[in-house]
MIDREN-973727 format. One record per residue (C-alpha): residue number from 1; residue in three letters; x negated, y, z negated. Coordinates in steps of 0.5 Angstrom, whole numbers. Example, Ala and Ser with C-alpha at 12.3 -4.5 7.8 and 13.67 -1.06 7.14 Angstrom:
<rodos>
RODO   n res    px    py    pz
RODO   1 ALA   -25    -9   -16
RODO   2 SER   -27    -2   -14
</rodos>
This chain:
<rodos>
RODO   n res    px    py    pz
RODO   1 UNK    40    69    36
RODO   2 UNK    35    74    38
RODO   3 UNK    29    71    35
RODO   4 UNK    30    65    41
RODO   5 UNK    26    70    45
RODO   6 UNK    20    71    41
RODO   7 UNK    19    62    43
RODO   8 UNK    13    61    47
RODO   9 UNK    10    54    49
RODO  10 UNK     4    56    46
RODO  11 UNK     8    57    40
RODO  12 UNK    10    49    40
RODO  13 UNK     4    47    43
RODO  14 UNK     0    49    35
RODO  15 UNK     6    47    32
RODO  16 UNK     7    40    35
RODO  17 UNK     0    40    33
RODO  18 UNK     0    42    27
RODO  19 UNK     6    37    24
RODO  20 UNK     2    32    27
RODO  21 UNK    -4    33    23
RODO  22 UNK    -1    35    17
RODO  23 UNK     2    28    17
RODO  24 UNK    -2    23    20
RODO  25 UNK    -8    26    16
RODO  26 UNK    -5    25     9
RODO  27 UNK     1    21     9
RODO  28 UNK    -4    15     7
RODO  29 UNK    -5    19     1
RODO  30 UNK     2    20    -1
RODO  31 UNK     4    14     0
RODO  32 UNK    -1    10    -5
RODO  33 UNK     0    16   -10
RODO  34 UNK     7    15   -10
RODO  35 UNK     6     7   -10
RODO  36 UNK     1     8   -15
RODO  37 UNK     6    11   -20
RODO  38 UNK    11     4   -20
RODO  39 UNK    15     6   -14
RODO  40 UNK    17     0   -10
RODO  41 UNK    16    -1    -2
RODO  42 UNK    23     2    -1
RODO  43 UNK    23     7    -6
RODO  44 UNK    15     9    -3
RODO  45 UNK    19     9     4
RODO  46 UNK    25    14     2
RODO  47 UNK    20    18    -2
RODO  48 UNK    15    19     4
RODO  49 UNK    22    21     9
RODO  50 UNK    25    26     4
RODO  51 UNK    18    29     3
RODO  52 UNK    17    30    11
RODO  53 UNK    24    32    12
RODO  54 UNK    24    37     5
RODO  55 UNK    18    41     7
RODO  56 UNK    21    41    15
RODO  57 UNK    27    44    13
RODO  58 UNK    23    48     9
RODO  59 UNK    19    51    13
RODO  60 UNK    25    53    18
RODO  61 UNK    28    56    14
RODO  62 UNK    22    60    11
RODO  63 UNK    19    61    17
RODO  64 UNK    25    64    21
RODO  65 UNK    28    68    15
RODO  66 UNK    21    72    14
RODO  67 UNK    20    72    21
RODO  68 UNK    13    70    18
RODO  69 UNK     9    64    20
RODO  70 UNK    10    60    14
RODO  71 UNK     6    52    14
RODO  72 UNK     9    48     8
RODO  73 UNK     7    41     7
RODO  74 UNK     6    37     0
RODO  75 UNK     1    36    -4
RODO  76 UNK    -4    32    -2
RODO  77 UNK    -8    33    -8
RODO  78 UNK    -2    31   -12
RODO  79 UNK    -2    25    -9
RODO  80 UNK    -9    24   -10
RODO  81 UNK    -8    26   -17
RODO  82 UNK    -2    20   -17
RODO  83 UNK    -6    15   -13
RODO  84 UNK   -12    16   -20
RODO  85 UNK    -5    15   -24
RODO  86 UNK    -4     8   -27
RODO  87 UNK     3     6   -28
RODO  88 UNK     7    11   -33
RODO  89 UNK    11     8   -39
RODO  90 UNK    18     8   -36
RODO  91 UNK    15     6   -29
RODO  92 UNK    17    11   -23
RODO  93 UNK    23    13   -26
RODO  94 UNK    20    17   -31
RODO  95 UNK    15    19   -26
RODO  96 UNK    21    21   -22
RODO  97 UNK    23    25   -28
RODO  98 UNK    16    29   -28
RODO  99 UNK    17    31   -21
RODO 100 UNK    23    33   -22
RODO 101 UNK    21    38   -29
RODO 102 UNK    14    40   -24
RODO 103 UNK    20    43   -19
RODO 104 UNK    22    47   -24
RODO 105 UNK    16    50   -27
RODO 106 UNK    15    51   -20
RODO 107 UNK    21    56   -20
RODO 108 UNK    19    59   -26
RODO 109 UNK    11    61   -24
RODO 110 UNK    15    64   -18
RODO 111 UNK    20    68   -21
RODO 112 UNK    18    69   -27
RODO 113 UNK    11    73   -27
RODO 114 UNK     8    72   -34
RODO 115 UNK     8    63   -32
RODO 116 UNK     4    65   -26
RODO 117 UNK    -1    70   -29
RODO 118 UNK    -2    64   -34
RODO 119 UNK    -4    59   -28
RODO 120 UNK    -8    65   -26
RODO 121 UNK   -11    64   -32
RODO 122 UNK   -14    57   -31
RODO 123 UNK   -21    58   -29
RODO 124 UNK   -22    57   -23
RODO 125 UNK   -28    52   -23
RODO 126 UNK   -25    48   -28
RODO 127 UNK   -20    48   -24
RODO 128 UNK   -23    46   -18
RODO 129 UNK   -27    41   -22
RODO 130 UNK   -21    37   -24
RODO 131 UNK   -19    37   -18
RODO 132 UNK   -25    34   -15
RODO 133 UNK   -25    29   -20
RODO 134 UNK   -18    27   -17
RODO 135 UNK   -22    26   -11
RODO 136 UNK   -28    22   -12
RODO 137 UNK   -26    15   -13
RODO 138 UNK   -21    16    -6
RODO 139 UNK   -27    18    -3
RODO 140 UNK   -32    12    -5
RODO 141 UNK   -26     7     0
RODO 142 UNK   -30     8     6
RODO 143 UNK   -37     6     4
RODO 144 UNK   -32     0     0
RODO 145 UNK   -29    -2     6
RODO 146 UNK   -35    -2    10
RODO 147 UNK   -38    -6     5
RODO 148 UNK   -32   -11     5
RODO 149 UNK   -30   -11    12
RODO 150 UNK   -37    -9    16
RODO 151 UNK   -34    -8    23
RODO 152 UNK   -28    -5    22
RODO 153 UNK   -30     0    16
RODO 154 UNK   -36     2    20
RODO 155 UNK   -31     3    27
RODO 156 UNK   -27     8    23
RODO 157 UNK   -32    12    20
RODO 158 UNK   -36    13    26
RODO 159 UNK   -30    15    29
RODO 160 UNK   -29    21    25
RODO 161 UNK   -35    23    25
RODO 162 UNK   -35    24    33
RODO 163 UNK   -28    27    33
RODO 164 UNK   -30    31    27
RODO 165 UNK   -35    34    32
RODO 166 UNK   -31    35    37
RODO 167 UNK   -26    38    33
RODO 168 UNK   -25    38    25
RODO 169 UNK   -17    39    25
RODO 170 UNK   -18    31    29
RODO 171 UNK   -22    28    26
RODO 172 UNK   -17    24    21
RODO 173 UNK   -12    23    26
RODO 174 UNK   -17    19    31
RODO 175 UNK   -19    16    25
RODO 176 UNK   -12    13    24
RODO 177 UNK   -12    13    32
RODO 178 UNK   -18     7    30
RODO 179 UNK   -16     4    25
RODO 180 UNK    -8     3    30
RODO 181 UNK   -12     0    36
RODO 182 UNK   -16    -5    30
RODO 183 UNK   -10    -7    28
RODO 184 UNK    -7    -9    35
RODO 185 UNK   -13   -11    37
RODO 186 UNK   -17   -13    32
RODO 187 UNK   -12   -16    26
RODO 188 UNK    -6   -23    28
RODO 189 UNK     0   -21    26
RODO 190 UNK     5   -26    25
RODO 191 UNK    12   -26    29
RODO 192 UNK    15   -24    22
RODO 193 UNK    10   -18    21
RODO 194 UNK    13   -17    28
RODO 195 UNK    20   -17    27
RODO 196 UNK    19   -14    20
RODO 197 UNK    14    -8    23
RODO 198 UNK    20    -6    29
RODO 199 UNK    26    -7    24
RODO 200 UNK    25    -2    18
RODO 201 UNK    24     5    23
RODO 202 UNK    29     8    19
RODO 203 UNK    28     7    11
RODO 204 UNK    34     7     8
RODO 205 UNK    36    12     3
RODO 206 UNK    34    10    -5
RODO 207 UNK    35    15   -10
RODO 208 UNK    31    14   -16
RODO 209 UNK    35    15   -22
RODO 210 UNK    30    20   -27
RODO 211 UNK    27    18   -34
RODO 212 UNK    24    24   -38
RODO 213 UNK    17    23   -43
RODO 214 UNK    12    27   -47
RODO 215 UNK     7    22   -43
RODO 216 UNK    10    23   -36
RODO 217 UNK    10    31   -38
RODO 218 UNK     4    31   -39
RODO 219 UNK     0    26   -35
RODO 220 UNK     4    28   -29
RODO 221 UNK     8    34   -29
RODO 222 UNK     2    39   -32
RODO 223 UNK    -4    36   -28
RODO 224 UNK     1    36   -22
RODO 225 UNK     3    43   -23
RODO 226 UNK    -4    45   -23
RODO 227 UNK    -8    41   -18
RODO 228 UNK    -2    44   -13
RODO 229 UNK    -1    52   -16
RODO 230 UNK    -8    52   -15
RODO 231 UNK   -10    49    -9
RODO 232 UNK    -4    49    -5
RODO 233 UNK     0    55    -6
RODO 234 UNK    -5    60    -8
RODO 235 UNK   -10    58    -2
RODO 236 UNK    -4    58     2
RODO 237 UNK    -1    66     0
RODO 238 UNK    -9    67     1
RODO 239 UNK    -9    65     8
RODO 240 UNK    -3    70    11
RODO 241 UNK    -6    74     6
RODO 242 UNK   -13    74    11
RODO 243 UNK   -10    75    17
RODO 244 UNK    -6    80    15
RODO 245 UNK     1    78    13
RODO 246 UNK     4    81     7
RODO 247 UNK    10    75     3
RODO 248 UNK    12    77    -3
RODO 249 UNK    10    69    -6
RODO 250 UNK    14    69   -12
RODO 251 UNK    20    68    -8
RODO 252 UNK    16    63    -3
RODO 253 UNK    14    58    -9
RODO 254 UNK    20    59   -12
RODO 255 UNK    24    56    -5
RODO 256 UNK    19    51    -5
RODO 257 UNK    20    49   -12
RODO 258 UNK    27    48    -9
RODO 259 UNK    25    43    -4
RODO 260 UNK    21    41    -9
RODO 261 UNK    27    38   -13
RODO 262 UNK    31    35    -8
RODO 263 UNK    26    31    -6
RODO 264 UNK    24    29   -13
RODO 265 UNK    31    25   -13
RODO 266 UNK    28    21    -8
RODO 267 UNK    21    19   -11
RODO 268 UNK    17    25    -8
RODO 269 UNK    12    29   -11
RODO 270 UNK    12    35    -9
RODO 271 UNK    13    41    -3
RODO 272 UNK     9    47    -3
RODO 273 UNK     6    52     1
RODO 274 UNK     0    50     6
RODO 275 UNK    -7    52     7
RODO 276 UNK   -11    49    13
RODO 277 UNK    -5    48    17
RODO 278 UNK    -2    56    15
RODO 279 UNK    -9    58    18
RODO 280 UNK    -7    55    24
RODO 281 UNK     0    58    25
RODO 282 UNK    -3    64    23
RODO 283 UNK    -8    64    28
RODO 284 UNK    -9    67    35
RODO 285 UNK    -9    61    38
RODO 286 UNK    -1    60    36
RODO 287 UNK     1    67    38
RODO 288 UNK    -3    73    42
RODO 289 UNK     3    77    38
RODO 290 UNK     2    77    31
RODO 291 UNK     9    78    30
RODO 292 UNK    12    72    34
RODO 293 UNK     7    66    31
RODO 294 UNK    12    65    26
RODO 295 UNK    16    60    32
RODO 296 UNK    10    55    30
RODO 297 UNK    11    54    23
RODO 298 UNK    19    53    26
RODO 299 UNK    17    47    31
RODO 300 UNK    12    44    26
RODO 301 UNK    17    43    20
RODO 302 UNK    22    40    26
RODO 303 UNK    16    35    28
RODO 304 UNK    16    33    20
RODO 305 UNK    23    32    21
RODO 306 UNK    22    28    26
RODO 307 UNK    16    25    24
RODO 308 UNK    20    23    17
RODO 309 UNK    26    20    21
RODO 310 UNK    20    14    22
RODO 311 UNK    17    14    16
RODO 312 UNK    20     6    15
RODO 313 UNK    16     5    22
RODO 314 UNK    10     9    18
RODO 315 UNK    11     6    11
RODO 316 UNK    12    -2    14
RODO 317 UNK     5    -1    18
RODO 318 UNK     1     2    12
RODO 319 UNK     4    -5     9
RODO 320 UNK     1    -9    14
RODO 321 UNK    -5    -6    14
RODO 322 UNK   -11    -9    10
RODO 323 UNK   -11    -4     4
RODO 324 UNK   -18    -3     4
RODO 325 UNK   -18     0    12
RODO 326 UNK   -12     4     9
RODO 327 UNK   -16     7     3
RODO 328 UNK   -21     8     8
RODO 329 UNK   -18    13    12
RODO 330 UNK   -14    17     5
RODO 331 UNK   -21    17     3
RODO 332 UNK   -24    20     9
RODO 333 UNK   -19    26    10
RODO 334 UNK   -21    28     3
RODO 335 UNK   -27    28     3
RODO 336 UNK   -27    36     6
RODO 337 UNK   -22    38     1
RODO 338 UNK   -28    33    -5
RODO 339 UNK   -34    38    -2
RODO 340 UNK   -30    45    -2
RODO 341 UNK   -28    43   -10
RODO 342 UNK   -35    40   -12
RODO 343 UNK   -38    47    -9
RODO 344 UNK   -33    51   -13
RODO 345 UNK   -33    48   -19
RODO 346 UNK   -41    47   -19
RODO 347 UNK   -42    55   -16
RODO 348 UNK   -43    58   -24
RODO 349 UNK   -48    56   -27
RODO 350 UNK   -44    59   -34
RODO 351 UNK   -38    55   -33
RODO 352 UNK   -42    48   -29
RODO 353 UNK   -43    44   -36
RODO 354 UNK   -36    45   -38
RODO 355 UNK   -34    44   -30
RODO 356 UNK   -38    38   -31
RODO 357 UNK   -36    35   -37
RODO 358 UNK   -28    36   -34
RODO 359 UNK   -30    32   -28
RODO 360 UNK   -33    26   -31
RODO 361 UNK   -27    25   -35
RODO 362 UNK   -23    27   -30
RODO 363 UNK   -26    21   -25
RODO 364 UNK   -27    16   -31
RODO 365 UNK   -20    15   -29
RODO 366 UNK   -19    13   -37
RODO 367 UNK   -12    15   -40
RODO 368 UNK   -11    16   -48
RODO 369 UNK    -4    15   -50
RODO 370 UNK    -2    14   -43
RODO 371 UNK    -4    20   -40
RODO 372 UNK    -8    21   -34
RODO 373 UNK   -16    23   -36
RODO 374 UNK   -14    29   -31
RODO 375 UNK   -11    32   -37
RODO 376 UNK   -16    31   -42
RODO 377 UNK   -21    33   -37
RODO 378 UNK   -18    40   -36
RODO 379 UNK   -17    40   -44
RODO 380 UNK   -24    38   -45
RODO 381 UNK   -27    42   -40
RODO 382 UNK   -23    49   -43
RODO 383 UNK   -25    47   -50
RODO 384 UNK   -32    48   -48
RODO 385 UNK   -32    53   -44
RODO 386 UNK   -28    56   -51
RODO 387 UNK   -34    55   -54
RODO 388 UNK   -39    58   -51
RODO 389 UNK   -36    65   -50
RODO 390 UNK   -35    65   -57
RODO 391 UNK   -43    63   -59
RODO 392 UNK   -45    68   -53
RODO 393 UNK   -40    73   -57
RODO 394 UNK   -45    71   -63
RODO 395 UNK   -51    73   -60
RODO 396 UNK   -50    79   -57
</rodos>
């Protein structure tokens, strides 16, 4: 119990802070992307829990083991990936199954090297491309919502704007701060929304019994393996890696496939290692002491317990709410992560038309033979890429 000495209050200062922000800034987008894929309200509530819990526990138990400051989260881009995603052949059961096979390649890219070097591979802007695809249409609902409810829209949106100059990391948590006051000020709730709201804090569990398809492997599986490897996983060994911590990731994104499949059997998507909240837990501003910042990521993977035991109370809000102002607040936590992809994938001038190709059949949102255009795009994308060097090689 030696490791309870390194415990500080700045420690769980940033660590409440960043299980607050991990949570309320994306937890709208994981609940429409898994809402997207068939699952019911109950089914959506269950999985949003275990997701919260899976990658709590997660971050305890890696934090505490490795004395390291490990951030878990799930994949906001994968639930933007799914929210893009109609409905697959089987309904959430064959996506349950998709997550559930996109866990266990996460086991595999981590112990077994020859996976993560072909995921390597991937070009990066291809990559980033496919990702801002995913993004362009969540990122278009705030100027929806100001379009279908004027006042409120542009309330939320102004609201982030100034919160985000005072401070970035709170831009979207007061974003949903304001979009609560509307509703308790701005929106009549009927006694039966009342009873239903405070009834349902706690979700009851639901397991999801897993189906397996060609169409849920590779319209979900493959396009959310990639979109969290390459945004997630690999940015967050990245970030340890800037301030000077050296995990051995293999294991680390093994472990969070781990957690990965356990809460796939409730209908979660996917937990992985964090970016944005890892350079908070890795900061000065956790710790003086490099060596004792661990204990935030530790007191965040509680607050996402805790957070995750009220998922009901969440889930039950976000239904009540009109789903235009919800959307609107998904959209604008994704708006940074849109603008840090559409650079990257746009930076080369080698790979931009190969980029651009990859994002407009990406954002098309169309699907062929029931899979997802991310899929495609990807495809298309690498097959001109293919191409050009080829004819380059000719002319040299």
């Amino acid at each position: 119990m030696n490791f309870l000495k390194d415990l500080s209050l700045q420690s769980t200062f940033m660590g409440l802070l960043v299980a607050f922000v991990g949570f309320a800034s994306s937890f709208v987008v994981v609940l429409q992307g898994i809402r997207a894929v068939g699952a019911s309200e109950e089914q959506a509530a269950t999985a949003l829990m275990i997701l919260s819990i899976a990658m709590g526990l997660c971050a305890i138990v890696l934090s505490l083991y490795s004395k390291l400051p490990i951030s878990v989260a799930w994949s906001t881009p994968g639930a933007a990936l799914l929210a893009s995603t109609s409905t697959v052949p089987g309904g959430f059961s064959v996506a349950a199954g998709s997550f559930i096979l996109c866990a266990i390649l996460f086991v595999i890219a981590g112990l077994w090297k020859p996976l993560g070097k072909a995921v390597n591979k991937i070009p990066g802007a291809l990559a980033n491309a496919m990702l801002a695809g995913i993004l362009l249409g969540l990122c278009l609902a705030p100027v929806k919502a100001i379009a279908e409810k004027p006042l409120f829209g542009l309330c939320i949106l102004l609201t982030w704007i100034i919160a985000g100059r005072i401070n970035k990391l709170l831009a979207v948590p007061a974003a949903l701060m304001a979009l609560i006051l509307i509703m308790i000020f701005g929106v009549d709730f009927t006694a039966a929304s009342k009873t239903e709201l405070f009834s349902n804090i706690v979700p009851s569990f639901t397991m999801v019994y897993p189906e397996f398809s060609l169409a849920g492997l590779i319209g979900i599986t493959i396009p959310l393996f990639i979109v969290t490897m390459a945004s997630q996983n690999v940015p967050g060994i990245a970030v340890l890696k800037i301030h000077d911590y050296t995990p051995s990731s293999g294991p680390l994104i093994a472990f969070t496939g781990v957690f990965s499949g356990i809460s796939a059997l409730f209908g979660g998507h996917a937990v992985n290692l964090a970016a944005i909240t890892a350079a908070m837990c890795a900061s000065e501003d956790a710790h003086p002491d490099p060596t004792k910042r661990y204990w935030s990521a530790v007191i965040s993977g509680v607050g996402y317990i805790v957070f995750g035991l009220l998922s009901g109370l969440v889930t039950t809000f976000a239904v009540i709410a009109p789903s235009i102002l919800i959307a609107a607040v998904a959209g604008l936590a994704l708006i940074s992560a849109f603008s840090n992809a559409a650079l990257a994938a746009f930076n080369d001038p080698d790979s931009r038309e190969a980029s651009a190709v990859t994002f407009l059949i990406t954002a098309s949102g169309v699907t062929f033979f029931g899979i997802s255009g991310a899929f495609w795009g990807l495809l298309a994308g690498g097959l001109i890429l293919y191409i050009t060097h080829v004819f380059s090689l000719k002319k040299k």
